[in-house]
C-alpha positions as CSV (number, residue, x, y, z in Angstrom):
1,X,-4.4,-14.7,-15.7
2,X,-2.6,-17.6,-14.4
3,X,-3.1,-19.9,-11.0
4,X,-0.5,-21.5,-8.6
5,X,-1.8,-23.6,-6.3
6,X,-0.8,-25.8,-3.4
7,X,-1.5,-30.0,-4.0
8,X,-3.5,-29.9,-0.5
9,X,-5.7,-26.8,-1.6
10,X,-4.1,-24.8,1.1
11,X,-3.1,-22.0,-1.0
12,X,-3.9,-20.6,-4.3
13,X,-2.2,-17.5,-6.2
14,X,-3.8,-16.0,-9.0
15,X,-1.3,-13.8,-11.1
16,X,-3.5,-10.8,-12.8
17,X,-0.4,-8.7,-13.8
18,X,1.5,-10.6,-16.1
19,X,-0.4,-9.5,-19.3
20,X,0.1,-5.9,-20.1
21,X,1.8,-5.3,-16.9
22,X,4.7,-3.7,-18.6
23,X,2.6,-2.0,-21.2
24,X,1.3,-0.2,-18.2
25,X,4.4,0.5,-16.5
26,X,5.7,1.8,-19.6
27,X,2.7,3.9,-20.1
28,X,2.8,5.8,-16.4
29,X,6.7,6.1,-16.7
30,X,6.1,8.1,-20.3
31,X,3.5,9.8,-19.3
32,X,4.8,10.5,-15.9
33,X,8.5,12.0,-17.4
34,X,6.2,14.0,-19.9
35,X,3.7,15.9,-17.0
36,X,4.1,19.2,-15.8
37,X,5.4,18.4,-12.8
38,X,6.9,15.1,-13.5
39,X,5.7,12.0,-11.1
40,X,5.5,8.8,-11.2
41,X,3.2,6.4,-9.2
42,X,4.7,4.7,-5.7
43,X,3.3,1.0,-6.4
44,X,6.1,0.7,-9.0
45,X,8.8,0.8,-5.8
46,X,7.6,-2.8,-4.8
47,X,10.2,-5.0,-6.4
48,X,11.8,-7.3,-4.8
49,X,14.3,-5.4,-3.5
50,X,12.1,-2.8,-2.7
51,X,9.5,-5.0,-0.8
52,X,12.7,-5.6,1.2
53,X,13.9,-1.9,1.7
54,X,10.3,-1.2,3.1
55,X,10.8,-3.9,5.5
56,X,14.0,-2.3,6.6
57,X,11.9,1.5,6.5
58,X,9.1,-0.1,9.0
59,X,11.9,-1.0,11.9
60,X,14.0,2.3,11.6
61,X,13.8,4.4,14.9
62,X,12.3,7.6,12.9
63,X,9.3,5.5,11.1
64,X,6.3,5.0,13.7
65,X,3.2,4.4,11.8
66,X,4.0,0.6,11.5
67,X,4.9,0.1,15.0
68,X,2.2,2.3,16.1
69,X,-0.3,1.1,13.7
70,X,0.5,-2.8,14.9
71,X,0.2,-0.8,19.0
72,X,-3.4,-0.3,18.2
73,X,-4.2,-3.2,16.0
74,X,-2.7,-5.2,19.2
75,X,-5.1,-4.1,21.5
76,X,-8.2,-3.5,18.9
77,X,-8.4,-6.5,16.5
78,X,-9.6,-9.1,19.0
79,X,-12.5,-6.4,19.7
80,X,-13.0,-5.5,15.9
81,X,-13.2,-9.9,15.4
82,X,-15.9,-10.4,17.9
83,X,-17.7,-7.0,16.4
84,X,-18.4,-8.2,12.8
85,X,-17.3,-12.4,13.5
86,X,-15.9,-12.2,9.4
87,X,-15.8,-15.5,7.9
88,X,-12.9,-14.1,5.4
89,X,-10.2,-11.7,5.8
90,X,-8.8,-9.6,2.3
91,X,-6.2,-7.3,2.9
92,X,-5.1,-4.6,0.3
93,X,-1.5,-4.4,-0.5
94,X,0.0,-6.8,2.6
95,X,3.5,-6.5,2.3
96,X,4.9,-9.3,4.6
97,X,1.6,-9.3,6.0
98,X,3.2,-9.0,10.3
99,X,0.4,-6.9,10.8
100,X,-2.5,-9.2,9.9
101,X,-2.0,-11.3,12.6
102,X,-3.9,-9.5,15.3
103,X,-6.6,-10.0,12.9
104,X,-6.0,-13.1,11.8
105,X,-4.9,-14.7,15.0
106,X,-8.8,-13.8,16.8
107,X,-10.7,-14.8,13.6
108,X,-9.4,-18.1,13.9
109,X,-9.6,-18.7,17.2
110,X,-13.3,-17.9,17.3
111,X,-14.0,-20.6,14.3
112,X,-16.1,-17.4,12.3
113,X,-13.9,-17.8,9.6
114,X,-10.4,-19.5,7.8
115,X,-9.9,-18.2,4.4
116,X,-7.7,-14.8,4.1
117,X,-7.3,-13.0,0.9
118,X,-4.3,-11.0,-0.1
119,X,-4.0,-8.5,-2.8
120,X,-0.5,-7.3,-3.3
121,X,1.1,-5.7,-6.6
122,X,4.3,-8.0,-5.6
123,X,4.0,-11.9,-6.6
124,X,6.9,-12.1,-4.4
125,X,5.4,-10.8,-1.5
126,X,2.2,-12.4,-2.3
127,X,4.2,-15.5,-2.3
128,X,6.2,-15.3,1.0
129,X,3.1,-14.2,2.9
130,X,1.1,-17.0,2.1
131,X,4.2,-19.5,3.0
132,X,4.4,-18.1,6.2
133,X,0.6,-18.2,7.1
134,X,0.0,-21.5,5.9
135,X,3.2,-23.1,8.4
136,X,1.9,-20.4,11.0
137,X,-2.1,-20.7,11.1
138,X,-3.5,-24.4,11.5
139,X,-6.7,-24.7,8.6
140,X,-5.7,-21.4,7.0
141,X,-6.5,-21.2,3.7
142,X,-5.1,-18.6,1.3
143,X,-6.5,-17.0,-2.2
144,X,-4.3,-14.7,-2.6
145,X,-4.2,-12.5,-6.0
146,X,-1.2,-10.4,-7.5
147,X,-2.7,-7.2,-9.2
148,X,-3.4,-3.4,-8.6
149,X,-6.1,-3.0,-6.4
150,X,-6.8,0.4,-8.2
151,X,-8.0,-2.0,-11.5
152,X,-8.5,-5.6,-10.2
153,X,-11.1,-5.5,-7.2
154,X,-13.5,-7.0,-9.1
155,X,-11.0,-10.4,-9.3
156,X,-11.4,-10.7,-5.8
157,X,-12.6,-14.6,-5.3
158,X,-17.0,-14.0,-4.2
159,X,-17.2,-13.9,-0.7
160,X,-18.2,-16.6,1.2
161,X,-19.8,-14.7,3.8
162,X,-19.0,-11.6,6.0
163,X,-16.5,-10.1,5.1
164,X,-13.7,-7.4,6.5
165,X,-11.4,-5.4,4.1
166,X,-8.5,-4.2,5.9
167,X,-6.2,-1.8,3.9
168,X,-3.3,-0.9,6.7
169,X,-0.4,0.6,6.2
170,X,-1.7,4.0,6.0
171,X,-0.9,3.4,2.3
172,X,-4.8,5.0,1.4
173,X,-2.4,7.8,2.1
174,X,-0.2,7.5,-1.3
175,X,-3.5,8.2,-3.3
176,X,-4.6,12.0,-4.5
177,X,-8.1,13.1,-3.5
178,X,-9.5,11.8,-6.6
179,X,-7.9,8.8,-6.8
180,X,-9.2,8.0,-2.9
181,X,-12.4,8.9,-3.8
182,X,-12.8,6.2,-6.7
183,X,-11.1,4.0,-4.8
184,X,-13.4,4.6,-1.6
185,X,-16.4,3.9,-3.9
186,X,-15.6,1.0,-5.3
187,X,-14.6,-1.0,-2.1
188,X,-18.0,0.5,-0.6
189,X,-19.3,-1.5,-4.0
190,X,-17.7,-4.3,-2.7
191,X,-19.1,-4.6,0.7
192,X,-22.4,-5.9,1.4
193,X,-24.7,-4.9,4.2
194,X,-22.5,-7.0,6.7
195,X,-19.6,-6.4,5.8
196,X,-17.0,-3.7,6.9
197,X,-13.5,-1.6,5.9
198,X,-11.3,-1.4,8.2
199,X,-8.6,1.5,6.9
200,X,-5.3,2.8,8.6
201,X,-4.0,6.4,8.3
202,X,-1.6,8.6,9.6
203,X,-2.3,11.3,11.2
204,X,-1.8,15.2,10.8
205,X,0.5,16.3,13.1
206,X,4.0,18.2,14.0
207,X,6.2,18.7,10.6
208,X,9.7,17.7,12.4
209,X,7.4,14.1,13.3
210,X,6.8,13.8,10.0
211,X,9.8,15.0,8.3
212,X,12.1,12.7,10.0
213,X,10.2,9.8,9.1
214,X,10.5,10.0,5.7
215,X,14.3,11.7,6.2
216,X,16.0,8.3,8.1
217,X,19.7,9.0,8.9
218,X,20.8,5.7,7.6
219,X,19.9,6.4,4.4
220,X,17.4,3.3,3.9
221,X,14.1,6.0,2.5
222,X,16.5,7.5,0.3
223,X,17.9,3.9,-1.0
224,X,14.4,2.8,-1.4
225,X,13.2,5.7,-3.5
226,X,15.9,5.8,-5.8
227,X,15.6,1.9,-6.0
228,X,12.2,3.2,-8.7
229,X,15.3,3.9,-10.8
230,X,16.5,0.8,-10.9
231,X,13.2,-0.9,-11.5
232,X,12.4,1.7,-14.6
233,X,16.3,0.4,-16.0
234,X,15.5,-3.2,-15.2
235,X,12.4,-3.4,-17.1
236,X,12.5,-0.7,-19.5
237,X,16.4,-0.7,-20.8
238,X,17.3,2.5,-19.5
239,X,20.3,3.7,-18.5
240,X,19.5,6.5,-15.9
241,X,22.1,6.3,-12.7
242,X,20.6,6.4,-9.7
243,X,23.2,7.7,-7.5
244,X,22.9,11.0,-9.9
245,X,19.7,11.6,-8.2
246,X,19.2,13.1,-4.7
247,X,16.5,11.9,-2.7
248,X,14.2,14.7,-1.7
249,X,11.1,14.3,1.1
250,X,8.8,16.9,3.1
251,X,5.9,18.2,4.3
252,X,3.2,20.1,2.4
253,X,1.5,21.6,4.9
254,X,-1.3,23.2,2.8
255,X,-1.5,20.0,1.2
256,X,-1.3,18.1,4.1
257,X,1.0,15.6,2.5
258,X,4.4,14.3,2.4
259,X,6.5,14.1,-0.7
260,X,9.1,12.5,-2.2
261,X,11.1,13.5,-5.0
262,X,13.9,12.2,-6.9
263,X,16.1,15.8,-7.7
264,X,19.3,15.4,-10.2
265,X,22.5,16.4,-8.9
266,X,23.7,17.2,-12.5
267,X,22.7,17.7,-15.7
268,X,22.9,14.8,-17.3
269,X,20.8,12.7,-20.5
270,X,19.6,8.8,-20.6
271,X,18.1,6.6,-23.4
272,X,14.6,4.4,-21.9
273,X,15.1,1.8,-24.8
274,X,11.5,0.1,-24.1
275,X,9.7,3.5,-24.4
276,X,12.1,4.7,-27.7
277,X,13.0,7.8,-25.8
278,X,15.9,9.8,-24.5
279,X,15.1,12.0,-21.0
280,X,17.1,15.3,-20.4
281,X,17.3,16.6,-16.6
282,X,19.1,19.5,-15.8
283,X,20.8,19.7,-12.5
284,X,17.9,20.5,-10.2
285,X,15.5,19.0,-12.3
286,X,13.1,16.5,-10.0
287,X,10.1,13.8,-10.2
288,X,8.0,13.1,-7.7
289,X,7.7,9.6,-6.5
290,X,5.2,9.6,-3.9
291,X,2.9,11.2,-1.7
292,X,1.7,10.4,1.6
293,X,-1.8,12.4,3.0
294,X,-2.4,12.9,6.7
295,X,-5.6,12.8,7.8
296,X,-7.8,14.1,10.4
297,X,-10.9,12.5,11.8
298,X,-12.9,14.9,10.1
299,X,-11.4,14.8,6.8
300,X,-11.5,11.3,7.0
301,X,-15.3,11.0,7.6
302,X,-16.4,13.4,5.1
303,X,-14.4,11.3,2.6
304,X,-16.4,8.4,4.0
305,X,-20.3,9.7,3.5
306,X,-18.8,10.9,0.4
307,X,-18.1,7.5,-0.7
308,X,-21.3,5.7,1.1
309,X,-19.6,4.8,3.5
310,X,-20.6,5.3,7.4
311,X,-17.9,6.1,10.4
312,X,-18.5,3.1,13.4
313,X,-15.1,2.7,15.1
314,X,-11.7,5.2,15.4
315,X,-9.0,4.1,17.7
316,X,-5.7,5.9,18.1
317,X,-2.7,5.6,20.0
318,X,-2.4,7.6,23.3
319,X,0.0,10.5,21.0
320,X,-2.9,10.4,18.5
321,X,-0.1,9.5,15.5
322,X,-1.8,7.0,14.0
323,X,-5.5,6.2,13.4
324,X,-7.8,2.5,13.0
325,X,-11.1,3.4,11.4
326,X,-13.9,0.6,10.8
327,X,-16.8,1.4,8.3
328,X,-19.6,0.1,6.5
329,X,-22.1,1.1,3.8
330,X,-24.1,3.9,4.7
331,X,-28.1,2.9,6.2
């Protein structure tokens, strides 16, 4: 691990990734290339330039959940704030962290609490954040930590008091059932009897609605998913193209999931250099890159008693596209 820290205490970074980060990347792309059917995992698209394709995916005219998600965390988080009165904030995988002020903003103003923890896999965004929170929020202080929430929870600095996880984005969404479930019960091991989770997810709904989200027609969800190329050449020594690779996305209904694939357009062969492998696609040939569940309330909740983890809030927009859910450890 290593710590950056601002000379007035305002903000401190600690970087868990560095050792064995690309050990593990290496290990998910070799692995991933080698399963039946190939897929590797989304938290590797949030480089640099992809932290700033997302950006660009969140203010397209086909992509609601952020705008819709920030709808209802505009006219919810004040409540939510004077509900639990948190003396900390952590917030799993930020991003540029827009969002967080509704939350932010109320838990200030009401003196309950000043110190806001992010947990991003991106130092950079990590790093921007916290700049613009610190020049933003008056007595803001900022712990943030750059590591996989899936593996470093348990580096999360000890509370100081009540406590609210928020993990927006609907990005809960990107996880199989399994993988949610683990997840689910370790941030429930996390919480103590005060504190609360507050989770975003999208919603099931209409397949064109969803479709079209993930199938912009300026090309930005197609840029970003074939930017995971670009990060697997930049960091492994490969020489894969990614314009030979035609982004793929939609709906599995029974699943109740979106997907996105990376299909080739021809055959074609590359050398990985890091992993001492060469990869063979075949025109057709395809990876997946992400997935992205829809939830209903129901679904949701029997996740949550599965977990130990008790329903006490759900707001939704008016089209019901998009849902806020606060819980806490089960009585």
């Amino acid at each position: 691990m290593r710590t950056a820290a601002e000379p007035d205490g305002s903000v401190r970074i600690d970087v868990h990734l560095d050792e064995g980060a690309l050990a593990t990347f290496a290990d998910d792309v070799r692995s991933g290339l080698c399963a039946d059917p190939k897929a590797i995992p989304p938290k590797y698209f949030y480089d640099a330039r992809g932290t700033e394709l997302f950006e660009q995916i969140t203010a397209l005219p086909e992509y609601y959940p952020t705008r819709v998600e920030q709808s209802i965390l505009d006219t919810a988080g004040r409540d939510i704030i004077e509900r639990l009165r948190p003396t900390e904030l952590v917030e799993l995988g930020p991003g540029s962290a827009r969002k967080t002020d509704a939350l932010l903003r109320p838990m200030l103003d009401s003196g309950c609490g000043t110190r806001y923890v992010p947990v991003d896999v991106s130092e950079s965004a990590v790093e921007m954040c916290a700049e613009r929170l610190v020049a933003q929020y008056d007595g803001l202080e900022i712990h943030g930590l750059v590591g996989d929430f899936e593996h470093h929870l348990d580096r999360i600095p000890p509370a100081r008091g009540r406590r609210l996880i928020a993990f927006l984005g609907g990005t809960i969404g990107n996880l199989d059932g399994p993988q949610r479930m683990r997840l689910l019960r370790a941030l429930r091991a996390e919480l103590g009897p005060q504190d609360r989770l507050l989770v975003g997810t999208d919603l099931v709904k209409d397949r064109a609605r969803l479709e079209a989200a993930y199938n912009d027609a300026a090309g930005v969800t197609a840029e970003f998913n074939r930017n995971l190329v670009r990060v697997i050449n930049a960091h492994l020594g490969a020489d894969l193209d990614p314009e030979a690779f035609e982004h793929v996305a939609f709906y599995n209904e029974g699943e109740q999931r979106i997907e996105m694939w990376l299909r080739a357009r021809a055959e074609m062969r590359a050398r990985i250099e890091v992993l001492g492998m060469e990869v063979g696609f075949s025109a057709g040939d395809q990876f997946r890159t992400e997935i992205s569940c829809k939830f209903t309330r129901e679904r949701l909740e029997a996740e949550y008693r599965e977990a130990g983890l008790h329903l006490e809030m759900w707001r939704t927009d008016p089209d019901a596209l998009f849902a806020l859910s606060l819980s806490g450890p089960q009585p």
